[in-house]
N, CA and C atoms as a LAMMPS dump frame, in Angstrom:
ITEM: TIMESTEP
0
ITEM: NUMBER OF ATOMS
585
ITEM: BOX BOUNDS ff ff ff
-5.0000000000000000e+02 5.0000000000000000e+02
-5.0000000000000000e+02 5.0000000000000000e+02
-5.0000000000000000e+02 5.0000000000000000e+02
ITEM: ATOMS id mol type element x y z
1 1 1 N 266.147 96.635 63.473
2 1 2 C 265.818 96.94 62.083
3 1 3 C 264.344 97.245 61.973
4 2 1 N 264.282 98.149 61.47
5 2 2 C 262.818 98.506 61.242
6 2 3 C 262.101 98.12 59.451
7 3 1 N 261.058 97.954 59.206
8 3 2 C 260.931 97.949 57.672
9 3 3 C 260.757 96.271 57.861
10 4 1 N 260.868 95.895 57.882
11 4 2 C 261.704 94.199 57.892
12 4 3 C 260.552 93.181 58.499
13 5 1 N 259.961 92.414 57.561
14 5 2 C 259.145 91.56 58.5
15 5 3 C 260.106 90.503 59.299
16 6 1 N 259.665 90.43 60.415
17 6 2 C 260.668 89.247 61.185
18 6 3 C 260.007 87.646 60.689
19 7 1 N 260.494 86.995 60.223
20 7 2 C 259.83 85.681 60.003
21 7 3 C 260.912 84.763 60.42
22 8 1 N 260.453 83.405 60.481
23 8 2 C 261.118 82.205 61.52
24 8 3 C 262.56 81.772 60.635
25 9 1 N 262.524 82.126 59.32
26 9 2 C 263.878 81.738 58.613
27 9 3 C 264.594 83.121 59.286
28 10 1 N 264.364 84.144 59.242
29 10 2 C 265.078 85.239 59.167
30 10 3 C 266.092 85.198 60.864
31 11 1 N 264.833 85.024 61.949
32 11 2 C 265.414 84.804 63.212
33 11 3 C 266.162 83.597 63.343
34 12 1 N 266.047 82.61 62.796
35 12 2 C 267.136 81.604 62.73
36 12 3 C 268.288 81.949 62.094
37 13 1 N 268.823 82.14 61.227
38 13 2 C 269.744 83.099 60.648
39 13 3 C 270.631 83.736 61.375
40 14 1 N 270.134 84.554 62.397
41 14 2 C 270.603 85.572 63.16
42 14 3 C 271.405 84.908 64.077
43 15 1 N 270.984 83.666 64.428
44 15 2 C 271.33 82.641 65.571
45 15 3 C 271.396 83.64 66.85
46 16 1 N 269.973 83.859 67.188
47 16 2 C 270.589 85.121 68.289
48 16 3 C 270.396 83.747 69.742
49 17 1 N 271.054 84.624 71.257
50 17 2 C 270.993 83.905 71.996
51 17 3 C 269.533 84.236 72.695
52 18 1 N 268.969 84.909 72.291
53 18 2 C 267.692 85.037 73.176
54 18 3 C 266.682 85.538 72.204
55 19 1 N 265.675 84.654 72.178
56 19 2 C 264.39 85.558 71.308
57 19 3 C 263.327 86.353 72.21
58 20 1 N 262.777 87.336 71.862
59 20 2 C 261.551 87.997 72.313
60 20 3 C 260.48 88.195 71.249
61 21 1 N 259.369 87.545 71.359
62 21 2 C 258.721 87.849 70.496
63 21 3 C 256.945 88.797 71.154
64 22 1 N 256.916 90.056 70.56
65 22 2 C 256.055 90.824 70.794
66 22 3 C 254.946 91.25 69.852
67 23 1 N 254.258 90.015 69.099
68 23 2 C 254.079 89.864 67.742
69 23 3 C 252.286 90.505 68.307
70 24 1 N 252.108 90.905 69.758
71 24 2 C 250.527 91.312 69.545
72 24 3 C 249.566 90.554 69.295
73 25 1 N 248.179 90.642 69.001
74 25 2 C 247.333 90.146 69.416
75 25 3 C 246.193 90.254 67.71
76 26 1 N 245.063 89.952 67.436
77 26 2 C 244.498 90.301 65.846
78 26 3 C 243.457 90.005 66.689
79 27 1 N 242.446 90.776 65.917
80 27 2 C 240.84 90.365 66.626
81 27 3 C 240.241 89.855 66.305
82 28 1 N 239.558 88.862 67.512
83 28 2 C 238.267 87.587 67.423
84 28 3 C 237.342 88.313 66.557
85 29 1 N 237.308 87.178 65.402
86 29 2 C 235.877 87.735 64.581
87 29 3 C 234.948 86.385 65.034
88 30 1 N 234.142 86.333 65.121
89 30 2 C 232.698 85.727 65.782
90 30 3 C 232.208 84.973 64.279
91 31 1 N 231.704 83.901 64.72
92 31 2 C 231.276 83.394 63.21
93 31 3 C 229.483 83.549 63.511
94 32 1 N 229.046 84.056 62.152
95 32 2 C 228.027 84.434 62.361
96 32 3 C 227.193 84.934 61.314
97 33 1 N 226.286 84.678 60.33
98 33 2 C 226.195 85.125 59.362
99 33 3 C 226.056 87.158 59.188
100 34 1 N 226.703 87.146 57.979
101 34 2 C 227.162 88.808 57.62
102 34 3 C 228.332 89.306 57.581
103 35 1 N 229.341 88.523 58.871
104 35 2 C 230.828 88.966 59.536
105 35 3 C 231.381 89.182 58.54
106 36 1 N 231.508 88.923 57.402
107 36 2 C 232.235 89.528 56.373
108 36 3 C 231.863 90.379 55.194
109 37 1 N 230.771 90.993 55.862
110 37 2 C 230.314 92.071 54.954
111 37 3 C 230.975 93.325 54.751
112 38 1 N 230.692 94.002 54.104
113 38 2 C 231.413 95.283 53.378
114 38 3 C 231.282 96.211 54.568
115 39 1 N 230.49 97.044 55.456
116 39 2 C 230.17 97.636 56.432
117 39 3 C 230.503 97.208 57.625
118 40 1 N 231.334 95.816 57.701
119 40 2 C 231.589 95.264 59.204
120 40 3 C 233.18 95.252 59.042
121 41 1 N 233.608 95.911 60.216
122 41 2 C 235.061 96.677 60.495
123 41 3 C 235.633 96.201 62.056
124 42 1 N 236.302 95.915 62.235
125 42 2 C 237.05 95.533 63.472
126 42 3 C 237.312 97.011 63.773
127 43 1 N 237.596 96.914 65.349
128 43 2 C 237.577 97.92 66.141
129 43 3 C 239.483 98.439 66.048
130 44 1 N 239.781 97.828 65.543
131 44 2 C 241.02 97.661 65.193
132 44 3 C 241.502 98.364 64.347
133 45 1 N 241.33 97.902 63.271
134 45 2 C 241.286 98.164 61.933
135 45 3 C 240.499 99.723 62.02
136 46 1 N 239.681 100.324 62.259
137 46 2 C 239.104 101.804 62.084
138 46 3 C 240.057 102.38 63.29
139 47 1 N 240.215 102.255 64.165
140 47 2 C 241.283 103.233 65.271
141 47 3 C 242.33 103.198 64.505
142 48 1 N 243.212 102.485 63.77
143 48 2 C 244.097 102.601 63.111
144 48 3 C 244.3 103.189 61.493
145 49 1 N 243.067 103.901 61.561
146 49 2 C 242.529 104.284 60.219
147 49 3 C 242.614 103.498 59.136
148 50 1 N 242.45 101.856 59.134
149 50 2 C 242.578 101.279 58.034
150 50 3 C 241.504 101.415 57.249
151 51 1 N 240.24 100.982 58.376
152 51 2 C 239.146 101.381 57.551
153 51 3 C 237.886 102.735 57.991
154 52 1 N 236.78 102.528 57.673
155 52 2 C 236.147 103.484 58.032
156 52 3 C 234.451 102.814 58.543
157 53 1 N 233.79 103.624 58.912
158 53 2 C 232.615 102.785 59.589
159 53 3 C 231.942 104.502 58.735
160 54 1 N 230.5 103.804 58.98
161 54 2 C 229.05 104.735 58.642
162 54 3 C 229.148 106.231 59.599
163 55 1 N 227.853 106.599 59.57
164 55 2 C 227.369 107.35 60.256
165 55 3 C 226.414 106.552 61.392
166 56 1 N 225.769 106.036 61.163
167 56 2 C 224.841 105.286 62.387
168 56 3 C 225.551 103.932 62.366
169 57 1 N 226.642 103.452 63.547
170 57 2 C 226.755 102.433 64.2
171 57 3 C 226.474 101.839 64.693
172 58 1 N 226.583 100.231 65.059
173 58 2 C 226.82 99.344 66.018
174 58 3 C 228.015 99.241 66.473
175 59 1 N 228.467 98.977 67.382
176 59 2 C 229.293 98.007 68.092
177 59 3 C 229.02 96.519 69.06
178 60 1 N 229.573 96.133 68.402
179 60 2 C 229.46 94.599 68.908
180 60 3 C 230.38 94.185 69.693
181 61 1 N 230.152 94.23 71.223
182 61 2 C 230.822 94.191 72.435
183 61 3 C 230.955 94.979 72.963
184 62 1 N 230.764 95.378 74.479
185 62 2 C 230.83 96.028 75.715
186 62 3 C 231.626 95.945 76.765
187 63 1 N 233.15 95.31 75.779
188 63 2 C 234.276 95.107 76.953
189 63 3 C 235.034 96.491 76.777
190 64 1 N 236.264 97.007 77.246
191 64 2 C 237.085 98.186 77.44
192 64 3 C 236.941 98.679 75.723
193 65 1 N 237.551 97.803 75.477
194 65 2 C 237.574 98.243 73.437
195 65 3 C 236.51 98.783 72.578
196 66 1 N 235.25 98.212 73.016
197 66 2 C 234.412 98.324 72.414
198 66 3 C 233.425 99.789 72.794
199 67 1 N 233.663 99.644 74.58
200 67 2 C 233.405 101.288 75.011
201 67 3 C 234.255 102.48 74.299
202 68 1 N 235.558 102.316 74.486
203 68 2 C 236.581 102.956 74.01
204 68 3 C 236.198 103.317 72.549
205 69 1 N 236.004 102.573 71.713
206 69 2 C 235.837 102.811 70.178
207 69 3 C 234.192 103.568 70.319
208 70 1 N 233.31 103.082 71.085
209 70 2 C 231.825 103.968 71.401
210 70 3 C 232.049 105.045 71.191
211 71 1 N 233.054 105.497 72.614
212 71 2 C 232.745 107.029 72.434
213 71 3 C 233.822 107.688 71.605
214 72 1 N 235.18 107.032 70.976
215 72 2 C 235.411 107.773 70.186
216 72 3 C 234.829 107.887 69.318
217 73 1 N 233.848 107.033 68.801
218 73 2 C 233.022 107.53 67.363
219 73 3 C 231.708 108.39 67.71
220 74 1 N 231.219 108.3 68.868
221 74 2 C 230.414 109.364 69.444
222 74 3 C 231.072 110.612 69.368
223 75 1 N 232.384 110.917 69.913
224 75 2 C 233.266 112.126 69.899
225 75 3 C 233.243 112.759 68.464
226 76 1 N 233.13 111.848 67.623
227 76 2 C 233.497 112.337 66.366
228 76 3 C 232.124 112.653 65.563
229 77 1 N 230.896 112.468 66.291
230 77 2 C 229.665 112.881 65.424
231 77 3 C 228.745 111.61 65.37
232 78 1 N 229.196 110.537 65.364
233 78 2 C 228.39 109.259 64.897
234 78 3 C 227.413 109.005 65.801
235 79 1 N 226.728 108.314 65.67
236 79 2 C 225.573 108.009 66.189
237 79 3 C 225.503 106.503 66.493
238 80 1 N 226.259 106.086 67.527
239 80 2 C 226.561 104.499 68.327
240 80 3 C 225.427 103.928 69.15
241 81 1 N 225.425 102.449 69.003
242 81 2 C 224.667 101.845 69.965
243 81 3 C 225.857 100.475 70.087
244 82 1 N 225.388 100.125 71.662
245 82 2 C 226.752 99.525 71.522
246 82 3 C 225.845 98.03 72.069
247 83 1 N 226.01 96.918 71.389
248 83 2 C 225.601 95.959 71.464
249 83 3 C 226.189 94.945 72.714
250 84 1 N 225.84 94.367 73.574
251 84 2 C 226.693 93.518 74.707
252 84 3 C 225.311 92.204 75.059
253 85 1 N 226.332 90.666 74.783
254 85 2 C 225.761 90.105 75.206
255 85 3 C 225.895 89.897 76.795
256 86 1 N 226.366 90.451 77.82
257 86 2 C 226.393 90.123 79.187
258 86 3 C 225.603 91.1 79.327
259 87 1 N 225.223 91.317 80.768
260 87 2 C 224.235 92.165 81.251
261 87 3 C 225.094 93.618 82.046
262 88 1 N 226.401 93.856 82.107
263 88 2 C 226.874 94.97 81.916
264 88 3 C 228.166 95.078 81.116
265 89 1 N 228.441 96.354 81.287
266 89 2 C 229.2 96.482 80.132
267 89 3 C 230.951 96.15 81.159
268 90 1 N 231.853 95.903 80.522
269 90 2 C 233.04 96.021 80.467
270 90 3 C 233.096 95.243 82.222
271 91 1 N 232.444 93.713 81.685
272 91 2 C 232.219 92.943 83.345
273 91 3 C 232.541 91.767 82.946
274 92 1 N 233.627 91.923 81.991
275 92 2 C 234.291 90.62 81.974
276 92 3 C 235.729 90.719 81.353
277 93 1 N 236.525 89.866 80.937
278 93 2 C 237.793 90.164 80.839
279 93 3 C 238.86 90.444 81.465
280 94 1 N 239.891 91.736 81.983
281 94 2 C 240.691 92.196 82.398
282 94 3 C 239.806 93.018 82.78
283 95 1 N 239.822 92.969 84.446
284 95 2 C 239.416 94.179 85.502
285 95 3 C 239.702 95.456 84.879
286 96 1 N 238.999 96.256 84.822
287 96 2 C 238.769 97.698 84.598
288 96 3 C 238.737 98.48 86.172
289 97 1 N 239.422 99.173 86.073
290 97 2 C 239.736 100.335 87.604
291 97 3 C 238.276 100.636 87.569
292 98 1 N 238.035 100.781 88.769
293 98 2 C 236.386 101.06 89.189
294 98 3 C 236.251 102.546 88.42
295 99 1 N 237.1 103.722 89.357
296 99 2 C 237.14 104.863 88.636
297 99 3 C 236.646 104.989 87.366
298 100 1 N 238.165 104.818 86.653
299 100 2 C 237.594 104.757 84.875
300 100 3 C 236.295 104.21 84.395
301 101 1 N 236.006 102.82 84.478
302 101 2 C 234.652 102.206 84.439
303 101 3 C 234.056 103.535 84.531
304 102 1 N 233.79 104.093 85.925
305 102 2 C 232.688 105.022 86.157
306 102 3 C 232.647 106.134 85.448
307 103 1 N 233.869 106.215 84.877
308 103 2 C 234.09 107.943 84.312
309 103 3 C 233.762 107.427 82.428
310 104 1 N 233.828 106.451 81.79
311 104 2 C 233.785 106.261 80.804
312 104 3 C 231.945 105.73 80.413
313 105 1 N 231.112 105.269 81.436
314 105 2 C 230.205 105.26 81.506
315 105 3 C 229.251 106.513 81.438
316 106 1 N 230.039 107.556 82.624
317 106 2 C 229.331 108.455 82.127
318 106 3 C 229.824 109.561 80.577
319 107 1 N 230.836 108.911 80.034
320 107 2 C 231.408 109.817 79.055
321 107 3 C 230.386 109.372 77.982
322 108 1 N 230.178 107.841 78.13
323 108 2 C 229.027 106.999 77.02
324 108 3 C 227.569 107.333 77.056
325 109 1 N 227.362 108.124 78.479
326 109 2 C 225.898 108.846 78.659
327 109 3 C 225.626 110.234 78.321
328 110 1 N 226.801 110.774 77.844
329 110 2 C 227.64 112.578 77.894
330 110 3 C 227.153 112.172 76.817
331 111 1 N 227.937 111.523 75.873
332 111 2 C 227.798 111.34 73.974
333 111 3 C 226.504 110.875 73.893
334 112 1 N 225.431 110.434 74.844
335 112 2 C 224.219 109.734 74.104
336 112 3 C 224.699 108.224 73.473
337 113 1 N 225.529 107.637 73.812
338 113 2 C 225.671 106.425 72.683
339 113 3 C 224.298 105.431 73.859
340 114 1 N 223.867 104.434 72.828
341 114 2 C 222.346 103.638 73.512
342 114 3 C 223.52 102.211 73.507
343 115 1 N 223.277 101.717 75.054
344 115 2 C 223.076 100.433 75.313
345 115 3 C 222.232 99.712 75.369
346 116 1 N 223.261 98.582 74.761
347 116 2 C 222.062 97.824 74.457
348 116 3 C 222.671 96.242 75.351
349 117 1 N 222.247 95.89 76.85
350 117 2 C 223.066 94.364 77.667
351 117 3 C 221.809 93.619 77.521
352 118 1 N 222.504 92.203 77.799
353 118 2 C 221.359 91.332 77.55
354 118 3 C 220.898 91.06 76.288
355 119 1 N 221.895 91.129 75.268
356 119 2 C 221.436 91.215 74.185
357 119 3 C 222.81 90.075 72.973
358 120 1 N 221.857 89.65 72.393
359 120 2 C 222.925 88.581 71.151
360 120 3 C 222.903 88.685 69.882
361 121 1 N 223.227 88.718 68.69
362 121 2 C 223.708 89.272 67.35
363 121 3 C 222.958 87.689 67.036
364 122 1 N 221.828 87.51 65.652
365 122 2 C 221.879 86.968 65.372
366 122 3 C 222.729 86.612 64.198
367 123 1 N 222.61 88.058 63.429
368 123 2 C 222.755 88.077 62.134
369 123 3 C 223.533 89.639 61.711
370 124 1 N 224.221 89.755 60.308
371 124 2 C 224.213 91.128 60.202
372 124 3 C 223.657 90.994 58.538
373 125 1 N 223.429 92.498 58.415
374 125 2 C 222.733 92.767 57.124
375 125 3 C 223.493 93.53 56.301
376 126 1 N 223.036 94.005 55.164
377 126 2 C 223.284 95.056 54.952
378 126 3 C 222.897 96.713 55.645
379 127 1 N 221.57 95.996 55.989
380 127 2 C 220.655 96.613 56.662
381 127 3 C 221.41 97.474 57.939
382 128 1 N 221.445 96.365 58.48
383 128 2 C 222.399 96.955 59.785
384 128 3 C 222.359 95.234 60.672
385 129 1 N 221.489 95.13 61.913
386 129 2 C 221.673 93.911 62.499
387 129 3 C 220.267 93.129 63.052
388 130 1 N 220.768 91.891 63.243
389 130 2 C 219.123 91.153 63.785
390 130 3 C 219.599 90.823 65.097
391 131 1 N 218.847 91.345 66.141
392 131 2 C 219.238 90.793 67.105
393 131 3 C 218.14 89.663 68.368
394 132 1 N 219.022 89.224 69.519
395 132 2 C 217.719 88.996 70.32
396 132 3 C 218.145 89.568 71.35
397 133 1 N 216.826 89.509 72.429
398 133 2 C 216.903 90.658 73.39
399 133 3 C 216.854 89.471 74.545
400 134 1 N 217.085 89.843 75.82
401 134 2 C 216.738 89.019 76.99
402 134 3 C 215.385 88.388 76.83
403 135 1 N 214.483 89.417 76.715
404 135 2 C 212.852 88.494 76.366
405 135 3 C 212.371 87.448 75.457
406 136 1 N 213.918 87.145 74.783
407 136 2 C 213.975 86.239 73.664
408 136 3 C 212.788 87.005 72.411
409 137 1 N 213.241 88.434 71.986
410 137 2 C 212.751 89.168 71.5
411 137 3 C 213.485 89.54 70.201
412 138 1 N 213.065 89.15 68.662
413 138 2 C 213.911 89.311 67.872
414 138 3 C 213.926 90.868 67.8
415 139 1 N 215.029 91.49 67.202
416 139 2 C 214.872 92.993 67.288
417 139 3 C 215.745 93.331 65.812
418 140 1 N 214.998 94.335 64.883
419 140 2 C 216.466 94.684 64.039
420 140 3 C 217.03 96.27 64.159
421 141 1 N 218.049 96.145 64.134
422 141 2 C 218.6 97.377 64.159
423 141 3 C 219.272 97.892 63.427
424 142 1 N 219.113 99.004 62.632
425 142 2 C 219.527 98.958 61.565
426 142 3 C 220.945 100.323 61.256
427 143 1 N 221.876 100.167 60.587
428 143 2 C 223.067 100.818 60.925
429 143 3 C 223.797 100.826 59.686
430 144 1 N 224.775 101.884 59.435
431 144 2 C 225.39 101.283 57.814
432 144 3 C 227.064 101.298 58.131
433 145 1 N 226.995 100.872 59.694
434 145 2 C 228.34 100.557 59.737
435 145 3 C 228.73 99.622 60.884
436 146 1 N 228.973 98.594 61.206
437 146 2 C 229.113 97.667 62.249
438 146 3 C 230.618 97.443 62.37
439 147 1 N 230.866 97.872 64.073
440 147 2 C 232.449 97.576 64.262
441 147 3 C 232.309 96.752 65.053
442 148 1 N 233.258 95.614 65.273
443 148 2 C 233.472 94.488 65.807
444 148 3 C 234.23 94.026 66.783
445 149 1 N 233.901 94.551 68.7
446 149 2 C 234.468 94.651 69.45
447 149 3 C 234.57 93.042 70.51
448 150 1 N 234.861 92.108 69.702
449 150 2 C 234.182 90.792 70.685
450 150 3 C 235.632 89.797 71.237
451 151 1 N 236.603 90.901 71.663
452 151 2 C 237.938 90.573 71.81
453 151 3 C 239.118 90.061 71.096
454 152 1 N 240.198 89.779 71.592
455 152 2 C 241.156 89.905 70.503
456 152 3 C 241.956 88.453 71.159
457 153 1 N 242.905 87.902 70.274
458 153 2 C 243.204 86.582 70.463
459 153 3 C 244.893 87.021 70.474
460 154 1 N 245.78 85.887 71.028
461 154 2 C 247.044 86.349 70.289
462 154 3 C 247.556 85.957 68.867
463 155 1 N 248.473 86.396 68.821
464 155 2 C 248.886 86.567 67.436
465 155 3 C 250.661 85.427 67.684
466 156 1 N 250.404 84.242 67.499
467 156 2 C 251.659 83.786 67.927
468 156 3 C 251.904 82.491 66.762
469 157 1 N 251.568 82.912 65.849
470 157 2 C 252.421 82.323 64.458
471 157 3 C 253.961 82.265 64.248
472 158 1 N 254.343 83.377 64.812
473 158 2 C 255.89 83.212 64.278
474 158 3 C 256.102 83.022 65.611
475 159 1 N 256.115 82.749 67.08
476 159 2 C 256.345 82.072 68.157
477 159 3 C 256.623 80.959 68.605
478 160 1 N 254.975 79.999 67.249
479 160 2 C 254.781 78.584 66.782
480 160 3 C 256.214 78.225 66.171
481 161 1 N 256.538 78.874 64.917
482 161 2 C 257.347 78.489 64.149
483 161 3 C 258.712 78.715 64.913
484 162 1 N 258.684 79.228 65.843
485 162 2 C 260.399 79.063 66.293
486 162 3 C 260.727 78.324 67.326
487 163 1 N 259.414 77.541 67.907
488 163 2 C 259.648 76.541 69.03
489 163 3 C 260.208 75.518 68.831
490 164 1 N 261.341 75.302 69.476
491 164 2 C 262.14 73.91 69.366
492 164 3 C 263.441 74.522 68.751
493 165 1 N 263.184 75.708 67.989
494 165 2 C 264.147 76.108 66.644
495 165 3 C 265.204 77.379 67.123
496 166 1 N 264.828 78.146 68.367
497 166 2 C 265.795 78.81 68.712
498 166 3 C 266.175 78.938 70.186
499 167 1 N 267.297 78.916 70.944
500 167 2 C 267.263 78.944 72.472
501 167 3 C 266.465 80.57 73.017
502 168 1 N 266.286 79.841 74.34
503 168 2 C 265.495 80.81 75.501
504 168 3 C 264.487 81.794 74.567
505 169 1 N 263.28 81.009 74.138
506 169 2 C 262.248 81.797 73.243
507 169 3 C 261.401 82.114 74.163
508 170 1 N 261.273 83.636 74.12
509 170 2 C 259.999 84.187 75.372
510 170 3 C 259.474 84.732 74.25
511 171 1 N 257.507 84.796 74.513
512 171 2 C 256.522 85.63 74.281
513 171 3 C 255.986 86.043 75.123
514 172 1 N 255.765 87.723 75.315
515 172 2 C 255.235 88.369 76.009
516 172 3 C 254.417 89.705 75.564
517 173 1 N 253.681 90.125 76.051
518 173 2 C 252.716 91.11 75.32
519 173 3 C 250.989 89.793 75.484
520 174 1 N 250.641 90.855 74.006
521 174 2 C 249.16 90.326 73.7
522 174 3 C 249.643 88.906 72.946
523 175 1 N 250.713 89.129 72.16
524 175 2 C 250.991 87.643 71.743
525 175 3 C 251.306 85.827 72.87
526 176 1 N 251.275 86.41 73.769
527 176 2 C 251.21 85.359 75.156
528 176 3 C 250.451 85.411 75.876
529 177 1 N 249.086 86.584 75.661
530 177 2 C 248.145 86.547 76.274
531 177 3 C 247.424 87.958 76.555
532 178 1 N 246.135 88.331 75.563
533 178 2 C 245.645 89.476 75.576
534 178 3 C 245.426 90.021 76.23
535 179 1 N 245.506 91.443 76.867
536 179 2 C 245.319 91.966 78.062
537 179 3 C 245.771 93.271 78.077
538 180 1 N 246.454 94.167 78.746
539 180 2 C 246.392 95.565 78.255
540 180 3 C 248.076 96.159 78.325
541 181 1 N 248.271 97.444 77.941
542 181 2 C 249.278 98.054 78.224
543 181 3 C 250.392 97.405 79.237
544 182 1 N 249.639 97.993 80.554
545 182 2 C 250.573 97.389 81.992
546 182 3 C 250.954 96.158 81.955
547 183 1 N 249.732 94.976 81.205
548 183 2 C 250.517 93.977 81.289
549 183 3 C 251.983 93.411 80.824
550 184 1 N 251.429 94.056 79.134
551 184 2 C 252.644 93.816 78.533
552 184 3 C 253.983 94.257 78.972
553 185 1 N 253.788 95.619 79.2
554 185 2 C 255.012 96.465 79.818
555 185 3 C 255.27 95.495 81.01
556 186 1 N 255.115 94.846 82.01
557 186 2 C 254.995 93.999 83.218
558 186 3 C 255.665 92.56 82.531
559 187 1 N 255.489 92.284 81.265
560 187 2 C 256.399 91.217 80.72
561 187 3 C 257.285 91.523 80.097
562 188 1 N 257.204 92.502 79.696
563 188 2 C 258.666 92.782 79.224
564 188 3 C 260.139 93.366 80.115
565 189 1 N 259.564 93.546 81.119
566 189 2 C 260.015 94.193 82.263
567 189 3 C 260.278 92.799 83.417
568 190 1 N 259.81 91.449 83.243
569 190 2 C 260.151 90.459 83.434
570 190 3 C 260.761 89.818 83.126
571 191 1 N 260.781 89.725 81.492
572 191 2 C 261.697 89.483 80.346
573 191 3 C 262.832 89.594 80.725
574 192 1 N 263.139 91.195 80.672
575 192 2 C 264.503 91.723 80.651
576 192 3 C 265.135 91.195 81.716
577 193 1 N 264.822 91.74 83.059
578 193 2 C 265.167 91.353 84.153
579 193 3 C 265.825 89.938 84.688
580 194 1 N 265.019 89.004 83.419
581 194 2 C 265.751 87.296 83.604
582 194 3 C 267.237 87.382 82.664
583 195 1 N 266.648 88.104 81.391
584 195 2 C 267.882 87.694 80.865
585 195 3 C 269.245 88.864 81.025
């Protein structure tokens, strides 16, 4: 059924013999003063056209997502700097293929977007952002649109609610553990295969 939110009364109901739940993943927002300002957008939320970002960006994070959203908003005209507190980009998380890494690095040097590693968010503004630098150097940078790339968590609310409550309950995807495409496809493809 499509249209239909699935919720924990509804799947009980059904009394099915096997649940799958592929409920995905929502993104880590960082607590931090500003995070809920009018100009600060999850990386999420704008790829999916919910919302919209400025002309002069930040991005906040330098893992796959946060490159990814770089240069598509570079692609599209904007003017990105991409904020990372580790000292390179996309060097933590889920391994990135060396290749790609290399080819998306230079796609982020093609567009001009400015890195910025070694670097921590104190604050956001309206302004744009306060940051510090490795030299323990306050810095502001200023932007009228901040997207929010600082990873994504799962999403396993209705997973919670059906434990105990329906037989052989699997979660698989980002909702059992964030990570990419292959993975999920790789659990669901595990999934099936058991039952």
């Amino acid at each position: 059924r499509t249209g239909v939110e699935a919720h924990s009364d509804l799947v009980r109901k059904e009394s099915p013999d096997v649940t799958i739940i592929a409920t995905g993943s929502i993104p880590f927002i960082p607590d931090f003063p500003g995070a809920e300002g009018e100009k600060v957008v999850t990386a999420t939320d704008l790829l999916l056209g919910r919302k919209k970002a400025g002309e002069k960006i930040i991005v906040l994070g330098g893992g796959l997502v946060g490159c990814e959203t770089a240069l598509w908003l570079a692609q599209h005209g904007k003017e990105v700097v991409i904020v990372e507190q580790l000292k390179d980009l996309m060097s933590a998380g889920i391994p990135v293929q060396h290749m790609n890494r290399l080819m998306l690095l230079d796609l982020l040097r093609f567009h001009r977007v400015e890195i910025l590693t070694g670097t921590s968010l104190i604050e956001l503004s309206e302004e744009g952002a306060l940051l510090l630098t490795t030299n323990f150097q306050r810095k502001h940078l200023p932007a009228d649109g901040i997207v929010l790339a600082a990873g994504l968590k799962p999403d396993r609310k209705l997973g919670e609610a059906l434990h105990g409550n329906v037989p052989n309950l699997f979660l698989i995807g980002d909702c059992r553990q964030a990570q990419n495409i292959l993975n999920a496809v790789w659990d669901a493809y595990e999934v099936g295969r058991m039952i």
